[in-house]
N, C-alpha and C positions, 0 to 999 in steps of 0.2 A: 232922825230915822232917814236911810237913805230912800232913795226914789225907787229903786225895786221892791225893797222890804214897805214901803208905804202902799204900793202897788198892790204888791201880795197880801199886805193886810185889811184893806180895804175889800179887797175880793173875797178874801176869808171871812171878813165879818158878813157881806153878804151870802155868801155860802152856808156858813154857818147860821144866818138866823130861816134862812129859806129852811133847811132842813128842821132846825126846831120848831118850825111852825106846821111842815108836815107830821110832825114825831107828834107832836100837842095833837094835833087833829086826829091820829091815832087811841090816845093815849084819852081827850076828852071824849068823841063822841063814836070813832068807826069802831072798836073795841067793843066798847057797851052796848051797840049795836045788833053787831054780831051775837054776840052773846044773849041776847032777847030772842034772836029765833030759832028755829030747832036748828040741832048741830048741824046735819048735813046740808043744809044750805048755808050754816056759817062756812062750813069746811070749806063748800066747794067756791062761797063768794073768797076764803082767803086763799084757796091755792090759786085761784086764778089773779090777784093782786099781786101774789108772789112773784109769780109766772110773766106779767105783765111789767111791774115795775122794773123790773130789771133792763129793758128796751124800752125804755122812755127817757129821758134827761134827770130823772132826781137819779140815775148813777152816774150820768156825767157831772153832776154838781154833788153830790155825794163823795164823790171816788175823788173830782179834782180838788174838791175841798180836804180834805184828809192828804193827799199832795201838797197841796200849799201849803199847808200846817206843819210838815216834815221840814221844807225849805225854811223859811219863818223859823220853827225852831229853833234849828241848827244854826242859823242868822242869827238868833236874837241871844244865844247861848253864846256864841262867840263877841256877841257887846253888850253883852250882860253889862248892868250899870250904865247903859249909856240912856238917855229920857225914853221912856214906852217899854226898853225892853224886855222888863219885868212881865208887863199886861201882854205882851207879844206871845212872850213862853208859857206862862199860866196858862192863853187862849189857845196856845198849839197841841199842848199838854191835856187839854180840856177833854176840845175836840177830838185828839188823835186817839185818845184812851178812853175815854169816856162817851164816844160815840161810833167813833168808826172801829174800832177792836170790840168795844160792847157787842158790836153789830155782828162781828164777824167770829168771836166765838160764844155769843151766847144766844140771839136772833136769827141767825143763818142756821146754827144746827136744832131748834125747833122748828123754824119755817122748809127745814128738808125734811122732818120726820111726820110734820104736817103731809108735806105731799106723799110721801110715800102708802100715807092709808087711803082706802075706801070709806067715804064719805059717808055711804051706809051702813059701816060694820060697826060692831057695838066696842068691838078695838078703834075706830075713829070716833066715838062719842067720847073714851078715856081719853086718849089722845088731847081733840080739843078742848076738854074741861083741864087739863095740863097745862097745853098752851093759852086758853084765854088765863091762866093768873100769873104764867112765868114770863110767857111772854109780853105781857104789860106790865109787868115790874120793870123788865130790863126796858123797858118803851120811856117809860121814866126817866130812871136814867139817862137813857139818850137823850130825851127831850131838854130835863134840866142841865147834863154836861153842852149840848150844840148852843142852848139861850147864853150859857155862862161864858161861851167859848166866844160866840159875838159879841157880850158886854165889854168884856176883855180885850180886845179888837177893839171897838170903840173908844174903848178907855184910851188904848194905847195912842190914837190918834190925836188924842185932846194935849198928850203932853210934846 
C-alpha cells in the first residue's frame, strides 16, 4: 500500500471507529433514555443535540471521514488485487453507504421532521414515538457499518 493510501487508511480507521463509538452510545444508552421520559423533553433534549452536533467536530470527523473513504476507494479500486485492497474497499464501501448515506437519507430527514414540531403538541408525541423506533433502527446500522468499516481498515494494515 502506498504511503498516501496508508495515510488515508489509517486516518479512516480512526475516523470510523470514533464515529461507531458515538453511534453505540446512541444506539446503547442516550436512545433509551430519551425515550423513559415524557416526549416533550425527549423532543426538546433531541432537537437541541441535532442543533448542536452539527457545530462541533463529530462533523468535521464525520463528513472527513466519508471523504477519505471516496479517495481510498477509488485508490484501492484501481489496485484492486494488490495486499489490503480488498479490506480498503469493503471499509470505503462500509462507511460511505452504510453510515454516511444512512445518515443522510434516512437520519437527516427524521431528525428535520423532528424539529419541525412543537414539543408539546400531541403531533410531536406521534412524531417522537416514530422517531425513537426508525430512528434507532437506522442508528444501528450506522453503528454496525462505521465498527465494520474500521475492522476493515485495520484489516487492511496487517497485510
Amino acid at each position: 500500500m502506498s504511503k498516501w493510501m496508508l495515510g488515508l487508511n489509517f486516518v479512516s480507521a480512526l475516523g470510523s471507529g470514533l464515529i461507531a463509538g458515538i453511534f453505540f452510545a446512541f444506539s446503547a444508552f442516550v436512545m433509551v433514555s430519551l425515550a423513559r421520559i415524557p416526549s416533550e423533553k425527549g423532543i426538546t433534549a433531541m432537537q437541541s443535540i441535532n442543533a448542536t452536533i452539527l457545530r462541533t467536530l463529530f462533523s468535521f470527523v464525520f463528513m472527513g471521514t466519508a471523504l477519505f473513504t471516496v479517495l481510498l476507494g477509488i485508490g484501492s479500486f484501481l489496485k484492486l488485487g494488490a495486499p489490503g485492497t480488498f479490506y480498503v474497499l469493503t471499509g470505503s464501501l462500509l462507511y460511505f453507504i452504510g453510515s454516511f448515506l444512512v445518515t443522510i437519507f434516512f437520519n437527516v430527514p427524521l431528525n428535520d421532521a423532528l424539529a419541525a414540531v412543537n414539543p408539546e403538541s400531541s403531533e410531536g408525541a406521534r412524531v417522537w414515538q416514530n422517531y425513537l423506533s426508525r430512528w434507532t433502527v437506522w442508528n444501528h446500522v450506522r453503528t454496525i457499518a462505521s465498527l465494520a468499516s474500521m475492522a476493515c481498515f485495520v484489516l487492511a494494515m496487517s497485510k
